[in-house]
C-alpha positions as a Markdown table, in Angstrom:
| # | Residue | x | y | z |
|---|---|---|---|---|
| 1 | Unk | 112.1 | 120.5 | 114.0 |
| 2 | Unk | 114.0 | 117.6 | 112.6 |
| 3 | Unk | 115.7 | 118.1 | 109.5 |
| 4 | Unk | 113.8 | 116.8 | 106.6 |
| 5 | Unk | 115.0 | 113.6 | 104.2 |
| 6 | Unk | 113.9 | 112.1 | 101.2 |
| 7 | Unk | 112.8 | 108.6 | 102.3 |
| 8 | Unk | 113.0 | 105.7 | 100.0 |
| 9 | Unk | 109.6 | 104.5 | 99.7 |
| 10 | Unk | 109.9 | 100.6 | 99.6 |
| 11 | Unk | 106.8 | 98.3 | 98.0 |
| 12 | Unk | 105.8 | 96.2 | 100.6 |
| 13 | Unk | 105.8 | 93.0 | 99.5 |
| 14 | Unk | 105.1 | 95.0 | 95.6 |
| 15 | Unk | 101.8 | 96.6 | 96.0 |
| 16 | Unk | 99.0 | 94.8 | 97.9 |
| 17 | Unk | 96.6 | 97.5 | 98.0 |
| 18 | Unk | 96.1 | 96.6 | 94.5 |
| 19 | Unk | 96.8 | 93.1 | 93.6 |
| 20 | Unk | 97.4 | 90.1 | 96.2 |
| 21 | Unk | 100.3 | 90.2 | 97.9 |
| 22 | Unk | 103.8 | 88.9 | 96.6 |
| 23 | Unk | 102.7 | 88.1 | 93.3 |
| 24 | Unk | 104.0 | 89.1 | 89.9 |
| 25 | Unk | 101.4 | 91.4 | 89.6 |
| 26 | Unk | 102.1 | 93.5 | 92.8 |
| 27 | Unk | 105.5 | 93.8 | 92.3 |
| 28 | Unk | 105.4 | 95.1 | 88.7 |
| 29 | Unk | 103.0 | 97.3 | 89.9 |
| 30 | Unk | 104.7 | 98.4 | 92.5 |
| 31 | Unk | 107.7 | 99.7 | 90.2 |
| 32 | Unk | 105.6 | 101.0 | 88.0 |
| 33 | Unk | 103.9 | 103.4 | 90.7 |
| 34 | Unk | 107.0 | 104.3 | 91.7 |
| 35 | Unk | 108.3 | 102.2 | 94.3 |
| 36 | Unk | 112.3 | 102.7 | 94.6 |
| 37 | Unk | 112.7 | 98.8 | 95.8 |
| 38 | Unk | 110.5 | 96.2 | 96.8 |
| 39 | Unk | 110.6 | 93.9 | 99.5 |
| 40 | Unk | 109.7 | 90.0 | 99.3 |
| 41 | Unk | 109.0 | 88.0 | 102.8 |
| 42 | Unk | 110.9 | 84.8 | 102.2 |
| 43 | Unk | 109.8 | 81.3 | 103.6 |
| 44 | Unk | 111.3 | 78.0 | 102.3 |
| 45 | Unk | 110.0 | 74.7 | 100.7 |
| 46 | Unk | 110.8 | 71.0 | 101.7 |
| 47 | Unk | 113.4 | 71.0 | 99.3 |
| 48 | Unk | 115.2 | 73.9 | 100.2 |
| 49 | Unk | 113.3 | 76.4 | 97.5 |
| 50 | Unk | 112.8 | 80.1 | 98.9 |
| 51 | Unk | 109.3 | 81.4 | 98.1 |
| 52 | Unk | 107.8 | 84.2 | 98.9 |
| 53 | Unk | 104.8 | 84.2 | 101.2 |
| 54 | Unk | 104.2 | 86.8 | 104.2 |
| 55 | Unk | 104.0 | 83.2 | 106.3 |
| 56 | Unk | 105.2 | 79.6 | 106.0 |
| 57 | Unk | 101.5 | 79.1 | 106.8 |
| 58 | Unk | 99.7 | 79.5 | 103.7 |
| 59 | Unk | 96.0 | 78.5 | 104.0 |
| 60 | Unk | 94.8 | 82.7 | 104.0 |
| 61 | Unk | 97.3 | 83.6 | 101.2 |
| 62 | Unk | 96.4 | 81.2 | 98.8 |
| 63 | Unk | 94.0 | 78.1 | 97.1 |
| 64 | Unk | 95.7 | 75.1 | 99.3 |
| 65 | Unk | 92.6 | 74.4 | 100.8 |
| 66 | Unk | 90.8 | 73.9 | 97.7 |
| 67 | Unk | 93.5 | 71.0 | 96.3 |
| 68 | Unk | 92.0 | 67.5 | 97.7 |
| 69 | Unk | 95.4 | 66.6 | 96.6 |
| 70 | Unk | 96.8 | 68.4 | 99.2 |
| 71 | Unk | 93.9 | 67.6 | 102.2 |
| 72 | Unk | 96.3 | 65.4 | 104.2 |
| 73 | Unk | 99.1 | 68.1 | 104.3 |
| 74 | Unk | 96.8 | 70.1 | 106.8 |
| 75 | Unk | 98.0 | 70.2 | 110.2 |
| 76 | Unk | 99.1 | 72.0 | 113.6 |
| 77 | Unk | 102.4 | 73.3 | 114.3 |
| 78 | Unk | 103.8 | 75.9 | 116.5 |
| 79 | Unk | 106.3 | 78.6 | 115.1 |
| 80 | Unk | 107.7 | 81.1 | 117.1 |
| 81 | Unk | 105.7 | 80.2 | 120.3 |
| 82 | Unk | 102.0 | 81.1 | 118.3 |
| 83 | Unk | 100.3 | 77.6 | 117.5 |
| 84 | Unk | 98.7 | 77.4 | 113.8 |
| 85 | Unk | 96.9 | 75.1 | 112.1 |
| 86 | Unk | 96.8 | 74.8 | 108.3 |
| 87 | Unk | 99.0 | 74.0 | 105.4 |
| 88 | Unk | 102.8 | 74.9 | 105.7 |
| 89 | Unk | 105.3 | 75.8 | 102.7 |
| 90 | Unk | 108.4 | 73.2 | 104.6 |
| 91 | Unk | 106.1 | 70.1 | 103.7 |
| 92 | Unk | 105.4 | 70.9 | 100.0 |
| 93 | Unk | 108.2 | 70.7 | 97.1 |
| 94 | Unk | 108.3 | 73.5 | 95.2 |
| 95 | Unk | 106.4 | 71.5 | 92.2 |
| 96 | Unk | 103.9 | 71.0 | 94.7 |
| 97 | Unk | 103.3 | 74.8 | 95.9 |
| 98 | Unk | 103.5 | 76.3 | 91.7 |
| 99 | Unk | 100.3 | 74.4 | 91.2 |
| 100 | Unk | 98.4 | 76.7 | 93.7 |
| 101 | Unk | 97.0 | 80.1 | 92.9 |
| 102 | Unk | 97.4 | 83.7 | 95.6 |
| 103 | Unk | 94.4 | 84.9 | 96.9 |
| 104 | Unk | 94.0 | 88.4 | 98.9 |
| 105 | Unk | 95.1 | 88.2 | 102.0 |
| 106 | Unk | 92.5 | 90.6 | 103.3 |
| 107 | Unk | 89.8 | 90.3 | 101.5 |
| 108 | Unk | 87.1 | 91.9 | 103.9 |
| 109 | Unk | 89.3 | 95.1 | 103.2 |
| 110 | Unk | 90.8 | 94.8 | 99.9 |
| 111 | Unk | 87.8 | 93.7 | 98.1 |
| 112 | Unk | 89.2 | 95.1 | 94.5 |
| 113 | Unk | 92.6 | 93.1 | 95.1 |
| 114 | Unk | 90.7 | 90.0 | 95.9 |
| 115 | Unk | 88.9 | 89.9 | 92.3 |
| 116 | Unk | 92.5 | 89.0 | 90.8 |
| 117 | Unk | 92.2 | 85.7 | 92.9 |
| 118 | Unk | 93.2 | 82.9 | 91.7 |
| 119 | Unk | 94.7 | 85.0 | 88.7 |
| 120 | Unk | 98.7 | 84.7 | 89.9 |
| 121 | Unk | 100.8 | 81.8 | 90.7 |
| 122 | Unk | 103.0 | 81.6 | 93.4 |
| 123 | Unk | 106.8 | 83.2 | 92.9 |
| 124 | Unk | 110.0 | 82.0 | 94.4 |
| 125 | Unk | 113.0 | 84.5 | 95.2 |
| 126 | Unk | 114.8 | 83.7 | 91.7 |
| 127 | Unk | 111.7 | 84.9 | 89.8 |
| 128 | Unk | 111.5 | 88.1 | 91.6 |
| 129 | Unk | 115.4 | 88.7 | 91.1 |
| 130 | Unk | 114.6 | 88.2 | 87.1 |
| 131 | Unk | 111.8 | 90.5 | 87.6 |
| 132 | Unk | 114.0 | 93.2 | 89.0 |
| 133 | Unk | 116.6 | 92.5 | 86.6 |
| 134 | Unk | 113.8 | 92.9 | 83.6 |
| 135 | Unk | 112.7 | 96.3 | 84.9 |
| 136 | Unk | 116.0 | 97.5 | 85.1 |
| 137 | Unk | 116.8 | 97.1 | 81.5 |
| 138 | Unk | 113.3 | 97.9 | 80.1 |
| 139 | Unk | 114.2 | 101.2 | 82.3 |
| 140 | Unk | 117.2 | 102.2 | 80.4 |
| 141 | Unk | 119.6 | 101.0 | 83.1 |
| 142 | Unk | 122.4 | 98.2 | 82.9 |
| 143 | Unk | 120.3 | 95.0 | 84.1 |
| 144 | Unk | 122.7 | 94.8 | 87.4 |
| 145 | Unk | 121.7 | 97.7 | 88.4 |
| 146 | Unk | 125.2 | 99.1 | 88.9 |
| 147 | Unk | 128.1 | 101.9 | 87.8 |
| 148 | Unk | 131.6 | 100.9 | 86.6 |
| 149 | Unk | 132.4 | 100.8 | 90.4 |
| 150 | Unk | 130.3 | 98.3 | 91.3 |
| 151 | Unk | 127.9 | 100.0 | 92.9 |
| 152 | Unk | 124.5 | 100.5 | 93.0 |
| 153 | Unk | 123.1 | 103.4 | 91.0 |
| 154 | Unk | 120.3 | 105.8 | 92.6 |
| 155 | Unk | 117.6 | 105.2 | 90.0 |
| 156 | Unk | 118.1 | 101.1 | 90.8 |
| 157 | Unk | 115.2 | 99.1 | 90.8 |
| 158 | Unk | 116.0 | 97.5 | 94.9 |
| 159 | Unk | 115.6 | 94.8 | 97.1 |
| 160 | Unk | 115.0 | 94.2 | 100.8 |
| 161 | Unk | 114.5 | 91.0 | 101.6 |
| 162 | Unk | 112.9 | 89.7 | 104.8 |
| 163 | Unk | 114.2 | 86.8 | 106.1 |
| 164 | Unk | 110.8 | 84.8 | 108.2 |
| 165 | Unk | 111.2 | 82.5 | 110.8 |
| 166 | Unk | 115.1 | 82.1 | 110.8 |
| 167 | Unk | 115.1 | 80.2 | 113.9 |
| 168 | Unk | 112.2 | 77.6 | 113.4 |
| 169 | Unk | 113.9 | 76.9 | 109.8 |
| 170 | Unk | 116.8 | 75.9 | 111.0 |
| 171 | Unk | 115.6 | 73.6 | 113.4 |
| 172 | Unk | 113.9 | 72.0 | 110.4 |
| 173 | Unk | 117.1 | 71.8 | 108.2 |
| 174 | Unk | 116.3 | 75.0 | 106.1 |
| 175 | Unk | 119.0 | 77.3 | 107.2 |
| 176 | Unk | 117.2 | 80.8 | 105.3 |
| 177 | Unk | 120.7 | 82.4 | 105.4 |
| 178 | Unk | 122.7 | 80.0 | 103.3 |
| 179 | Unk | 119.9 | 79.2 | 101.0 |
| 180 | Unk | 119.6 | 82.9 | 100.4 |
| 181 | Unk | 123.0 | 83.7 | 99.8 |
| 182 | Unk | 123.2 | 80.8 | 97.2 |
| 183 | Unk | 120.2 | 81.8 | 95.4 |
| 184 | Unk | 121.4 | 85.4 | 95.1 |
| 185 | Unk | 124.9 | 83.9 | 93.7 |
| 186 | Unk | 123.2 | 81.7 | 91.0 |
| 187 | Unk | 121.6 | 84.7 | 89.8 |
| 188 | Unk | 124.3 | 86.7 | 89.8 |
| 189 | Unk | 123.6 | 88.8 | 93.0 |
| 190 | Unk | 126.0 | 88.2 | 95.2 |
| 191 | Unk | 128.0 | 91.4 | 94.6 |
| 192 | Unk | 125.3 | 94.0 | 94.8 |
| 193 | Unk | 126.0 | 96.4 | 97.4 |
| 194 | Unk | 122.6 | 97.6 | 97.6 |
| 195 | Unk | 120.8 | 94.1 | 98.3 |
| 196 | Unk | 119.3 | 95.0 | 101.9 |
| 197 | Unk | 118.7 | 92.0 | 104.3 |
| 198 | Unk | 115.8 | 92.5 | 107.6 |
| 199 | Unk | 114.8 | 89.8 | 109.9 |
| 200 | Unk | 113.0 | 89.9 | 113.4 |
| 201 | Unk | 116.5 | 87.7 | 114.8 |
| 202 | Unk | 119.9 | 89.3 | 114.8 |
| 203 | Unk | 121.3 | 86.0 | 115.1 |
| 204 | Unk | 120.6 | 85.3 | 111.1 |
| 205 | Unk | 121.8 | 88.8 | 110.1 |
| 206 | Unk | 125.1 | 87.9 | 112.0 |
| 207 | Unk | 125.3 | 84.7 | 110.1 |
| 208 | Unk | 124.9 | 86.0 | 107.1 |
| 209 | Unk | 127.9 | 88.5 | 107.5 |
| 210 | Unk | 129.8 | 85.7 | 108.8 |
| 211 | Unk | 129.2 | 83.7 | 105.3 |
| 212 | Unk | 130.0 | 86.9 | 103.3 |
| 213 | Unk | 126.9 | 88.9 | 103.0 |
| 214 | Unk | 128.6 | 92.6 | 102.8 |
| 215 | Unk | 124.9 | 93.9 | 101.6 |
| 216 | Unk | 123.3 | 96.1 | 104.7 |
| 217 | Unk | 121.5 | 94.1 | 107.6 |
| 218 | Unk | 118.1 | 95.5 | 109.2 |
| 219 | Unk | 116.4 | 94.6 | 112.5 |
| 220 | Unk | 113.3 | 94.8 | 112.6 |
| 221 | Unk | 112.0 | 95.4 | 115.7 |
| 222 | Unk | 108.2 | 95.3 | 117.0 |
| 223 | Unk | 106.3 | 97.3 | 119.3 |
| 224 | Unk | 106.1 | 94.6 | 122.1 |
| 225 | Unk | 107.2 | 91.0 | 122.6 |
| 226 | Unk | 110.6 | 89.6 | 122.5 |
| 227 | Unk | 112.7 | 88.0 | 119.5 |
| 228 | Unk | 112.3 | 84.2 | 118.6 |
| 229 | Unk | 115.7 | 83.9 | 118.9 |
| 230 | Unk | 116.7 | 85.2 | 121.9 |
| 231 | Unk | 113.2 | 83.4 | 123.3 |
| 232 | Unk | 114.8 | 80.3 | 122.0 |
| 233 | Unk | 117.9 | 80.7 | 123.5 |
| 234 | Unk | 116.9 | 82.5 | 127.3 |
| 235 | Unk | 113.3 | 81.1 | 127.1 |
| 236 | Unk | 111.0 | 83.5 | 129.1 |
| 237 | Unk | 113.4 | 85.6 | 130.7 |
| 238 | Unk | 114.4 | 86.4 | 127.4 |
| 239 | Unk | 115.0 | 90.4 | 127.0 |
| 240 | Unk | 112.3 | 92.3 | 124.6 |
| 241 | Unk | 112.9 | 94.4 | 121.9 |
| 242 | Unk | 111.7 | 97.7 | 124.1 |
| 243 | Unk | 115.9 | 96.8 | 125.8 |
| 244 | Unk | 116.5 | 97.1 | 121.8 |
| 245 | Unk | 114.9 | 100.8 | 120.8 |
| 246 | Unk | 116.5 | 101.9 | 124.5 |
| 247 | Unk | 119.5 | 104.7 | 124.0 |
| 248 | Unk | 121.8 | 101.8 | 125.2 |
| 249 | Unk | 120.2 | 99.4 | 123.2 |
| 250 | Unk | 120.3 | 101.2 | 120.0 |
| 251 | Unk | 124.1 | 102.5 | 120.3 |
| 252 | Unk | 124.5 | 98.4 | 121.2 |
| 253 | Unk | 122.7 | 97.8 | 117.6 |
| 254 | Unk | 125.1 | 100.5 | 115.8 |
| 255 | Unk | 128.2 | 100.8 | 117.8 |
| 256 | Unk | 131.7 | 100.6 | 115.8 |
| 257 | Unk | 133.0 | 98.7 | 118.8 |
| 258 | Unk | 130.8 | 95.8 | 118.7 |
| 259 | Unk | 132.0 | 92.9 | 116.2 |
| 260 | Unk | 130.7 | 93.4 | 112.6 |
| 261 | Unk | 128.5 | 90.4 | 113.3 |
| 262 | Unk | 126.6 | 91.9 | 116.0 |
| 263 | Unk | 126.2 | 95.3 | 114.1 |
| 264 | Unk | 123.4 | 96.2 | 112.2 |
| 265 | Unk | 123.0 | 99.2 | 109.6 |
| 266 | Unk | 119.4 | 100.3 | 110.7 |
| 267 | Unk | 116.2 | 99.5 | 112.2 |
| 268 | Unk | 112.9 | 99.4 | 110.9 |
| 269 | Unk | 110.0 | 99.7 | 113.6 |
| 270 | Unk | 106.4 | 99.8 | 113.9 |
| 271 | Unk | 104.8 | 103.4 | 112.5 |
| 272 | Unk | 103.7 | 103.5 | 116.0 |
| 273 | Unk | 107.2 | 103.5 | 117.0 |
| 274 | Unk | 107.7 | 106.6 | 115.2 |
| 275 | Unk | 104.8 | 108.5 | 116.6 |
| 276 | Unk | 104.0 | 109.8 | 119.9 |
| 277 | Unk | 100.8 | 111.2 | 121.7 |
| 278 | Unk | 100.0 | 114.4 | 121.5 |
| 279 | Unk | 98.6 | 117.7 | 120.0 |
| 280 | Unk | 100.6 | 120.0 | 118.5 |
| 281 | Unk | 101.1 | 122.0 | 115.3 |
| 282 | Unk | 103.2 | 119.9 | 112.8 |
| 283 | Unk | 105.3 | 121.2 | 109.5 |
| 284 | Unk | 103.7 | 119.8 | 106.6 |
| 285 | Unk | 104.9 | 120.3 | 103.3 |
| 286 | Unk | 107.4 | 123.3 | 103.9 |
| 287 | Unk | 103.7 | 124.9 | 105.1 |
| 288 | Unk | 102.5 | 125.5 | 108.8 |
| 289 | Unk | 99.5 | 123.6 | 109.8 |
| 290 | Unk | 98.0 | 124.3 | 113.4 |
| 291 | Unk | 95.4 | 121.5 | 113.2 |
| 292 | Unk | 95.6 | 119.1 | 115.8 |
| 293 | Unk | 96.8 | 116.2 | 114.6 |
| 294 | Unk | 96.4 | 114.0 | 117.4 |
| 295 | Unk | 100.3 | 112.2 | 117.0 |
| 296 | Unk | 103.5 | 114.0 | 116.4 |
| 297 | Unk | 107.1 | 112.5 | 116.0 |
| 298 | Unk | 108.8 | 110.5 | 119.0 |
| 299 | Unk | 112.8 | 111.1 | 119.4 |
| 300 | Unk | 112.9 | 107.4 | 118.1 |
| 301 | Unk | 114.7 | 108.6 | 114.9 |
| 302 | Unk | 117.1 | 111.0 | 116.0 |
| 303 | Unk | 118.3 | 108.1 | 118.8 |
| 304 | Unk | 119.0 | 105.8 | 116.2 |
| 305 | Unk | 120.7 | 107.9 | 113.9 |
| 306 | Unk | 123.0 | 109.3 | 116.9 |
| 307 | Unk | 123.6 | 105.8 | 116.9 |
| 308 | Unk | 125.1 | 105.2 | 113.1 |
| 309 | Unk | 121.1 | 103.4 | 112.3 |
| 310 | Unk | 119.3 | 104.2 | 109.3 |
| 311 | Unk | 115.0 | 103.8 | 110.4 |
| 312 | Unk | 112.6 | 102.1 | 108.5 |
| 313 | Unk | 109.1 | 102.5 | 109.7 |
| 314 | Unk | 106.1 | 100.1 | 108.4 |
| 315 | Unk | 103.7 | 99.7 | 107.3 |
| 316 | Unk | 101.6 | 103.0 | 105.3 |
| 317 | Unk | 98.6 | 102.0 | 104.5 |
| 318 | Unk | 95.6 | 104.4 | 103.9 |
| 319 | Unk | 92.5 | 102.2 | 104.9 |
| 320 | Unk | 90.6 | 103.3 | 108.3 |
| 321 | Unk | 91.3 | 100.4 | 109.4 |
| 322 | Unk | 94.5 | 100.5 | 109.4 |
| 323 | Unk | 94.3 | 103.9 | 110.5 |
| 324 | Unk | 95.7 | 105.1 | 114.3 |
| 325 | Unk | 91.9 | 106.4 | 115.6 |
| 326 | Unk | 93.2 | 109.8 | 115.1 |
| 327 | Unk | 93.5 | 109.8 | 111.3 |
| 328 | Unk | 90.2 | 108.0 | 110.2 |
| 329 | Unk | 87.7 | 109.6 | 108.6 |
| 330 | Unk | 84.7 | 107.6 | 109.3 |
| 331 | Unk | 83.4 | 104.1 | 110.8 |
| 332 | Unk | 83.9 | 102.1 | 107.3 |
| 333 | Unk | 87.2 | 100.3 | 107.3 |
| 334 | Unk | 87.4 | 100.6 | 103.8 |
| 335 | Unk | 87.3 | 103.8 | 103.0 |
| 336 | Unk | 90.2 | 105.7 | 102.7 |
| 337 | Unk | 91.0 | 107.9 | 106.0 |
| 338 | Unk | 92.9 | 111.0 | 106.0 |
| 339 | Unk | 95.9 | 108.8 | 104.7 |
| 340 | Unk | 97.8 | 112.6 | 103.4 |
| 341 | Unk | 98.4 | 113.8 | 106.9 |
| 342 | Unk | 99.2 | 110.7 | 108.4 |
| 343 | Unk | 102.1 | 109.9 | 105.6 |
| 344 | Unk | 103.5 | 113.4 | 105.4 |
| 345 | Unk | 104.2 | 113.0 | 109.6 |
| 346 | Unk | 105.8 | 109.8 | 108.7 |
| 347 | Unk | 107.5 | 110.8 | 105.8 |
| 348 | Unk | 108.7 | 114.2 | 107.7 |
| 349 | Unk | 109.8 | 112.2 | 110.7 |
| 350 | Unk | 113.6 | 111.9 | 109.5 |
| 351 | Unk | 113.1 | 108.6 | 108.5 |
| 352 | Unk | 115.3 | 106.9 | 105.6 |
| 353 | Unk | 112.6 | 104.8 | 104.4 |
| 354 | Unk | 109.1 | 103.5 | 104.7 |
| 355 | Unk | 107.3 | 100.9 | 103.7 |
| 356 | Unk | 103.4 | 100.9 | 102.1 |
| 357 | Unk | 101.1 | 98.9 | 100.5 |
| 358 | Unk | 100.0 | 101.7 | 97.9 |
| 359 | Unk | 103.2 | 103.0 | 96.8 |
| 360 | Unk | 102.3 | 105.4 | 94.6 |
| 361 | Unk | 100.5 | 107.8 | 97.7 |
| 362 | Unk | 103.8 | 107.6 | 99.4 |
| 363 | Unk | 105.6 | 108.6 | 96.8 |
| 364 | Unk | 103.0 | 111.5 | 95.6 |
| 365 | Unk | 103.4 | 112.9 | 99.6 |
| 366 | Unk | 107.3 | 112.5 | 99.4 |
| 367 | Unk | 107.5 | 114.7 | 96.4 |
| 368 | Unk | 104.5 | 117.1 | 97.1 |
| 369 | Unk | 102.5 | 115.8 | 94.2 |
């Protein structure tokens, strides 16, 4: 059995189970249920302005569609090979986007999240680092976050920032890795050891070491399909990420003889990634449990850590429908499945961290509440 950890639990993108996505609300939320960092998805505006929006597309995540102001900004683009149609964050200013209002992404699902529509503007990265900042102090802490030496303390209020779309935003003059650095400068940021940096392209975590990001980089890496980057550069015969989670691939990701550019300090992969068919009995809780659980633990993690990798897994999220078939508890998407069993397999898997949109069940699994 692998040795058990006590995983960060990260608010993904704060706490969207409960309030609309990467809004003030959710995040404040999410430290106040307990999340140990939160983690922004970060798109930019025409003029350079880093918001944060789980897409550049924003037509399902907010009220564009209801500005006749906006009506002529609609249109069709494709970003990362996948063609879309609607109203992009590159062709508004960042005036423009703080008129709109956030609207539940999933609304079908989260039907108690979508009655704060409308309620939230939209944030930009600078707000969320004053927001972090805030709960810091109100906490007790210094508001960096830091001891004498600089470094970051383990009650910290954290950050892991996902960079979106590096590739397509620099072919549209937004390079995501120099506006970020300079945003977390200007706020004072630029020093903190503990800022954590993902993206779906190495090529952007390499540029960011090469510009003086010393913060830790994560790939994220997804169950099928091949990286926009290396799809931009190889076209089609571009490798996927399976070569990636490969025992080649990952000592590749994590060796100490590949140029610090090209290293990475961990992966973060699909939940499915972390599971693997099956029925056997499981360790739950310090407890035996013979019950057959349907999915038990893949060698994924203990790879990767032979490897030098912290693992991330995402995304927890309790909903049936979101549920592998093996956890839910009945045909209603919306009720809550046997979300308990499901986290403490995740949680118990070795990983370092995980990422959920209620943050508060992850954390009352972690620490057997």
């Amino acid at each position: 059995m692998r040795a058990r950890t006590a995983p960060v639990v990260i608010g993904h993108r704060g706490a969207p189970g409960y309030r609309p996505e990467h809004t003030r609300g959710s995040y404040e939320l999410a430290f106040q249920l307990g999340a140990d960092a939160v983690e922004p998805d970060i798109v930019a505006t025409r003029d350079g302005v880093l918001v944060l929006r789980h897409e550049n597309e924003i037509s399902g995540t907010t009220d564009v569609a209801d500005h006749p102001e906006f009506a002529d900004r609609r249109t069709t683009k494709e970003v990362d090979g996948v063609e879309l149609t609607g109203w992009f964050t590159e062709d508004f200013t960042w005036a423009e986007l703080s008129v709109l209002r956030a609207r539940e992404r999933i609304p079908k699902l989260r039907q108690a999240s979508s009655t704060f529509d409308g309620h939230y503007p939209l944030l930009r990265l600078r707000d969320l680092l004053e927001l972090i900042d805030r709960t810091a102090e109100a906490a007790g802490r210094d508001g960096g976050g830091r001891d004498g030496g600089g470094r970051t303390t383990p009650g910290s209020p954290g950050l892991v920032a996902e960079l979106k779309h590096a590739t397509y935003f620099a072919a549209a003059g937004l390079p995501l890795d120099e506006l970020f650095l300079a945003e977390l400068a200007d706020a004072g940021w630029n020093d903190r050891s503990g800022v954590v940096v993902e993206s779906f392209e190495r090529t952007v975590l390499g540029t960011l070491h090469d510009r003086g990001f010393r913060g830790r980089r994560v790939y994220l890496v997804e169950s099928s399909g091949a990286p926009a980057d290396r799809v931009a550069a190889l076209g089609s015969s571009a490798p996927g990420y399976d070569t990636d989670v490969s025992l080649r691939g990952l000592y590749a990701l994590g060796s100490a003889a590949a140029s610090p550019a090209h290293r990475v300090d961990g992966i973060s992969v699909e939940t499915s990634q972390v599971l693997s068919s099956g029925s056997v009995s499981v360790a739950l809780f310090g407890e035996e449990d013979a019950a057959d659980v349907g999915a038990v633990t893949s060698d994924l993690v203990d790879l990767a850590h032979s490897a030098g990798l912290a693992v991330f897994c995402w995304t927890l999220r309790p909903e049936n429908g979101m549920l592998p078939p093996e956890f839910r508890t009945s045909s209603t998407d919306t009720e809550w499945g046997d979300w308990r069993r499901y986290y403490s397999i995740l949680l118990h898997s070795g990983v370092d961290g995980v990422f959920a949109d209620h943050p508060d069940l992850a954390v009352s699994v972690r620490d057997n509440r």
